[in-house]
Short mmCIF file of the C-alpha atoms (twelve columns), coordinates in Angstrom:
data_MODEL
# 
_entry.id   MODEL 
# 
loop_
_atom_site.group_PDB 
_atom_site.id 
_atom_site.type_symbol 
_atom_site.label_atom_id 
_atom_site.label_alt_id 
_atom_site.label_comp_id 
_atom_site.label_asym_id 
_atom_site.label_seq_id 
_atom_site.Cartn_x 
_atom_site.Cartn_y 
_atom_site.Cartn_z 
_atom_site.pdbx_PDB_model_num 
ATOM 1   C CA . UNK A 1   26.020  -9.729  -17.232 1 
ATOM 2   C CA . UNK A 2   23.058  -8.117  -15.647 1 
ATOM 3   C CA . UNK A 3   22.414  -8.492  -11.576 1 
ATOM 4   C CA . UNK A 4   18.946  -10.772 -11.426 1 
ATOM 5   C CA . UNK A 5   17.515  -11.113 -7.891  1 
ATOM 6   C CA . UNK A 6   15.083  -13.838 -7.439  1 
ATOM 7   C CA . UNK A 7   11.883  -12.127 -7.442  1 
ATOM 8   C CA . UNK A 8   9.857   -15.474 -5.862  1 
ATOM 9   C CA . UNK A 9   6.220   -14.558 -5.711  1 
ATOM 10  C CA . UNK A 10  6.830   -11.281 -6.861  1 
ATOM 11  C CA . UNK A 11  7.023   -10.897 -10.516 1 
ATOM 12  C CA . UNK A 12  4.932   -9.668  -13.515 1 
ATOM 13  C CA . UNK A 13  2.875   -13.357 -13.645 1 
ATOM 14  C CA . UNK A 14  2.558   -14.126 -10.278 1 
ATOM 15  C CA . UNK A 15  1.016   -10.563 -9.786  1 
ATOM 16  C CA . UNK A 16  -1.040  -10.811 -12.663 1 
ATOM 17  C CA . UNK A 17  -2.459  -14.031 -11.224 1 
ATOM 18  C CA . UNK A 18  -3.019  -12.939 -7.769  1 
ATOM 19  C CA . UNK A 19  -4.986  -9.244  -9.879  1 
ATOM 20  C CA . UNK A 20  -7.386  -11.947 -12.001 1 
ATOM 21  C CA . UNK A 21  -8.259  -13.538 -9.289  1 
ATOM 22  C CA . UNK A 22  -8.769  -10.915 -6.973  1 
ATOM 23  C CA . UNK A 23  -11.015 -8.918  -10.044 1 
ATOM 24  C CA . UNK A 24  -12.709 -12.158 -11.147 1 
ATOM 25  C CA . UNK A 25  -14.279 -12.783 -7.949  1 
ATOM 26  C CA . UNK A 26  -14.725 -9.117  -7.539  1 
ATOM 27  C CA . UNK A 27  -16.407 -8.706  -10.793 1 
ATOM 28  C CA . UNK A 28  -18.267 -6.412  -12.559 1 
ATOM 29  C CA . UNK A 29  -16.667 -4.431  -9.810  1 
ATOM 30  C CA . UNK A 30  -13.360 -2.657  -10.638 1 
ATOM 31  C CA . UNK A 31  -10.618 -1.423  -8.692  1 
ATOM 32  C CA . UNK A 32  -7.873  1.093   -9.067  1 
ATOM 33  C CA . UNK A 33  -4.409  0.738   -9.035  1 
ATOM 34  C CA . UNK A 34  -3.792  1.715   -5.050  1 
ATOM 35  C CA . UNK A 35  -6.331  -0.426  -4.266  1 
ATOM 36  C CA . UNK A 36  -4.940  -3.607  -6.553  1 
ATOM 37  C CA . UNK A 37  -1.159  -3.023  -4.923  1 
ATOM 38  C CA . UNK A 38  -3.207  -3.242  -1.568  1 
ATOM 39  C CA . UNK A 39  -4.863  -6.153  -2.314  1 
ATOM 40  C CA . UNK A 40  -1.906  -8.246  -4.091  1 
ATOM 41  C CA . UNK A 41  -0.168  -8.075  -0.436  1 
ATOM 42  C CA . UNK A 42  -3.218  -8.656  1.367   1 
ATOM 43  C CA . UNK A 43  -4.310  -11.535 -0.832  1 
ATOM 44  C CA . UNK A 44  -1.251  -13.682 0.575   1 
ATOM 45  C CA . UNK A 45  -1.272  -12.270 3.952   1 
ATOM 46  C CA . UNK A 46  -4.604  -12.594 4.963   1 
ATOM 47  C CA . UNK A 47  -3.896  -13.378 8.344   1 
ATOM 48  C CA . UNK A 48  -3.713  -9.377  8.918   1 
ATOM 49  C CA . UNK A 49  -7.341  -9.035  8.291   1 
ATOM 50  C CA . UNK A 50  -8.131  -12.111 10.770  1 
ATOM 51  C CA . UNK A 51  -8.846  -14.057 7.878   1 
ATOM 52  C CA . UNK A 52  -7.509  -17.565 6.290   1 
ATOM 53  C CA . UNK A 53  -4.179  -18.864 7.350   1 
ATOM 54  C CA . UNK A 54  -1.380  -17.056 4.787   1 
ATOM 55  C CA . UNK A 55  -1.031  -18.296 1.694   1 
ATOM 56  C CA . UNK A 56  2.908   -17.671 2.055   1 
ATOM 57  C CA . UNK A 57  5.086   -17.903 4.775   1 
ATOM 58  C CA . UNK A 58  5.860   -15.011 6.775   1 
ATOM 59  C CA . UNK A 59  9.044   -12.793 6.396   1 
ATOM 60  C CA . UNK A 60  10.943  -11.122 9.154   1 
ATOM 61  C CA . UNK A 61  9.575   -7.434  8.330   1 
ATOM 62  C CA . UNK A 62  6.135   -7.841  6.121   1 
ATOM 63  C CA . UNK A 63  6.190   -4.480  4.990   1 
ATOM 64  C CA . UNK A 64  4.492   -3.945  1.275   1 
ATOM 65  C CA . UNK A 65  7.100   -1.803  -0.264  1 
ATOM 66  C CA . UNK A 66  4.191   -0.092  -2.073  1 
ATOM 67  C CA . UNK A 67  6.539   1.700   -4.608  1 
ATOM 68  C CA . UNK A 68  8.135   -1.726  -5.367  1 
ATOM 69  C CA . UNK A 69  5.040   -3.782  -5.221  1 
ATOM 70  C CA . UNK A 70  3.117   -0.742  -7.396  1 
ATOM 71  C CA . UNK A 71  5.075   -1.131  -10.508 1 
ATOM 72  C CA . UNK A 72  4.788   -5.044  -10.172 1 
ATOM 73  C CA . UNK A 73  1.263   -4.987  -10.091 1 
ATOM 74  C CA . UNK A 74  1.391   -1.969  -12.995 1 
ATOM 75  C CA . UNK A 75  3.398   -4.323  -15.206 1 
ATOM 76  C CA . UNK A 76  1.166   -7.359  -14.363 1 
ATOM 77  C CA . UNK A 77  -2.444  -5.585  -15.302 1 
ATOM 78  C CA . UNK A 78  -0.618  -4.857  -18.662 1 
ATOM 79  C CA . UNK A 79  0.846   -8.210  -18.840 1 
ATOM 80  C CA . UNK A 80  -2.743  -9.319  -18.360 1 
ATOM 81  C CA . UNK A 81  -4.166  -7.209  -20.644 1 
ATOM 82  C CA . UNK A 82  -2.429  -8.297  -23.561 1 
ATOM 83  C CA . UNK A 83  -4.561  -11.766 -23.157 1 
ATOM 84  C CA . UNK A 84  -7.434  -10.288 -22.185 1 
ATOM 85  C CA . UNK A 85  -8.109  -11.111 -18.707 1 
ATOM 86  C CA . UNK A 86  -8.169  -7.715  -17.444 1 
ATOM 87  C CA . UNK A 87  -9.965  -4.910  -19.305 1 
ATOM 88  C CA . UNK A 88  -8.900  -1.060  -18.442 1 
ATOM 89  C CA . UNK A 89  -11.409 1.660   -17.620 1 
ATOM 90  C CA . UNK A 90  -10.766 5.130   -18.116 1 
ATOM 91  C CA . UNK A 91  -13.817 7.311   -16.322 1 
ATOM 92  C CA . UNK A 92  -13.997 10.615  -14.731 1 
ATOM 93  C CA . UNK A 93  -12.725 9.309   -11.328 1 
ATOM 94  C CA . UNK A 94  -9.556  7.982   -13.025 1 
ATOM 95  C CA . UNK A 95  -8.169  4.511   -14.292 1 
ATOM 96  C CA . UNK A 96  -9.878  1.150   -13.080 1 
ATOM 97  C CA . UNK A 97  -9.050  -2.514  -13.997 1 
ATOM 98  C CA . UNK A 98  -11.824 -5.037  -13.959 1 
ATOM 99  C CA . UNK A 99  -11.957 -8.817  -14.853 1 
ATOM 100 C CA . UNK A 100 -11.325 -9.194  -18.690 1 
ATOM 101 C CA . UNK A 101 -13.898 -11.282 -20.778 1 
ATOM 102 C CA . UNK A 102 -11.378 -14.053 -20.419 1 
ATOM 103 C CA . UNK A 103 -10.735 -14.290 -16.791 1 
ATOM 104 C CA . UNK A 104 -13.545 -17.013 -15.224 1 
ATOM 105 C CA . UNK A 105 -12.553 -19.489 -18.109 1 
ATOM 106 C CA . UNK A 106 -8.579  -18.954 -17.461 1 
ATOM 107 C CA . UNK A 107 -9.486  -18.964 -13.395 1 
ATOM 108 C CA . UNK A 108 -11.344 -22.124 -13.653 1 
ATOM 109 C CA . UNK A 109 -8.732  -24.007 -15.971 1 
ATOM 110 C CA . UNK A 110 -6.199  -23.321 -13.118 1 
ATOM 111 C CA . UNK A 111 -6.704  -26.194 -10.465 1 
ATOM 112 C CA . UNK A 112 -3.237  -26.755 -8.573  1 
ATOM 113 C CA . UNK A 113 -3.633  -26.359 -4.912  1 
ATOM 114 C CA . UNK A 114 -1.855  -23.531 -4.698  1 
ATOM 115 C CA . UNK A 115 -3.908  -21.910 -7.230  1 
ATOM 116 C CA . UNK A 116 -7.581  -23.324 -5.698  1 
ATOM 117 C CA . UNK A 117 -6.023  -21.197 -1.729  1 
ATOM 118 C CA . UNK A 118 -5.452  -18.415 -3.861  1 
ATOM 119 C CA . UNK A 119 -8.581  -18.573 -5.640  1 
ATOM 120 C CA . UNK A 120 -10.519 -18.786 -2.165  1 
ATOM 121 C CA . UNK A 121 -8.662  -16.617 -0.792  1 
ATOM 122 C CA . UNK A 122 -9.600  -13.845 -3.331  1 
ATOM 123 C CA . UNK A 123 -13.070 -14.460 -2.839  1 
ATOM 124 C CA . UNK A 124 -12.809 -14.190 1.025   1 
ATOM 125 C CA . UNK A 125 -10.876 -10.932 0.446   1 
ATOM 126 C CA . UNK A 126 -13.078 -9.095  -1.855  1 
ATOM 127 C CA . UNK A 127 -16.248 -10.022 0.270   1 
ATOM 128 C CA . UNK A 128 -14.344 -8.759  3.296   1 
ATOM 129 C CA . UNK A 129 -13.721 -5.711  1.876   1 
ATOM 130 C CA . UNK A 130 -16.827 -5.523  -0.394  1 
ATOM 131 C CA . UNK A 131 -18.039 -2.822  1.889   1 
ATOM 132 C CA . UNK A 132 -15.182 -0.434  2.423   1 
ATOM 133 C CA . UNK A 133 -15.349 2.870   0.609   1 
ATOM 134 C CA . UNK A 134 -12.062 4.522   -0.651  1 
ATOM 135 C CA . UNK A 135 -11.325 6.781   2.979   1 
ATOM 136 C CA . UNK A 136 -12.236 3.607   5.086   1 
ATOM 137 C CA . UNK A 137 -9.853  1.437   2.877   1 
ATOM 138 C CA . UNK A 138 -6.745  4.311   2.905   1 
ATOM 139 C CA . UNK A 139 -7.664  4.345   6.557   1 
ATOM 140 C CA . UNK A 140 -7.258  0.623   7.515   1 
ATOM 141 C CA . UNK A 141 -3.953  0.537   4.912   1 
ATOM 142 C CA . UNK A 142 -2.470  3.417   6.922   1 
ATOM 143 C CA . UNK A 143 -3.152  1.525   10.223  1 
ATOM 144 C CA . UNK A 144 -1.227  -1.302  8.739   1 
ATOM 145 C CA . UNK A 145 1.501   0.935   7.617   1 
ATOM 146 C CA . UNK A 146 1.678   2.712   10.726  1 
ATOM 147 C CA . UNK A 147 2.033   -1.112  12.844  1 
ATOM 148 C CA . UNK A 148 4.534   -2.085  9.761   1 
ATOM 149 C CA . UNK A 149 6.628   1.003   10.505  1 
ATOM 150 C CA . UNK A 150 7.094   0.103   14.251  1 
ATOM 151 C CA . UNK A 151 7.778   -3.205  13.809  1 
ATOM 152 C CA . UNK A 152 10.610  -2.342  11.370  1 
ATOM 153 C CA . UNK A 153 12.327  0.397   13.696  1 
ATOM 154 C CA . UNK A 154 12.357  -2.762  16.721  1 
ATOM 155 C CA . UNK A 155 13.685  -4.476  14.097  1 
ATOM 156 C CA . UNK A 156 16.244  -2.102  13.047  1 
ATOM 157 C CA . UNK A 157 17.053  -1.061  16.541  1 
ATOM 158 C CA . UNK A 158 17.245  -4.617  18.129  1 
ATOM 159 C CA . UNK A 159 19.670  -4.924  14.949  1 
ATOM 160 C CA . UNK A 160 21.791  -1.856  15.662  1 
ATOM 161 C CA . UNK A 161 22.174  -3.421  19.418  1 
ATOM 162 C CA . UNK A 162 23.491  -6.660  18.502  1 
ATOM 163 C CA . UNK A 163 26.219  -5.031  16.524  1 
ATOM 164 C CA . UNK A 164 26.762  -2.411  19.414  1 
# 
């Protein structure tokens, strides 16, 4: 029997969701893989950039476990992929993944509420961040890091005194 942890929001087609919507509003842009892991936690917690309400509730430590997140979002662009909704670029500067010739029909079949916050929520993000350039971007996602770090050692520290 193998361990399974409920992976709620988290998993390959959830991901892959949150990436076509994020590319099909951003399209005929493209975005790398960094930038994708960035934007699948920012596209839920867009409260950080003084944006909508989140579209999920918050957690105790919002940290976006970039090395866990990374291979979601890896397995999700080739889950996506495989149905054509996301199309890979291989260029000079590296790997990109743009909306797929697929993705505005599939977007605009999807219609639950959830789907039509996530939707706008995509579009607000990728016009909010239209004009960042790659050292601007890594700049603002190590200023989050940085504020995510702190607020995990109060965390771990106001932990370590309660059991003191």
């Amino acid at each position: 029997m193998t361990d399974h942890k409920p992976m709620t929001f988290n998993g390959p087609l959830e991901a892959g969701i949150r990436a076509v919507a994020v590319l099909g509003s951003a399209y005929p842009d493209s975005f790398d893989i960094q930038r994708l892991t960035a934007y699948d936690y920012l596209l839920v917690r867009t409260s950080v950039l003084d944006g909508p309400e989140d579209l999920h509730p918050s957690a105790p430590i919002q940290t976006p476990a970039t090395e866990v997140r990374r291979k979601v979002v890896q397995d999700a662009l080739h889950m996506m992929m495989t149905r054509d909704l996301i199309e890979r670029n291989v260029s000079k500067k590296g790997i990109s993944y743009r909306a797929g010739d697929t993705a505005a029909v599939f977007l605009e079949s999807l219609t639950t509420p959830y789907i039509c916050a996530l939707k706008e929520r995509a579009e607000w993000l990728t016009i909010r961040l239209s004009d960042y350039d790659e050292e601007a971007f890594d700049t603002m996602m190590r200023e989050f890091f940085d504020r995510w770090m702190v607020e995990f050692q109060d965390m771990q520290g106001a932990s370590e005194d309660t059991v003191s």
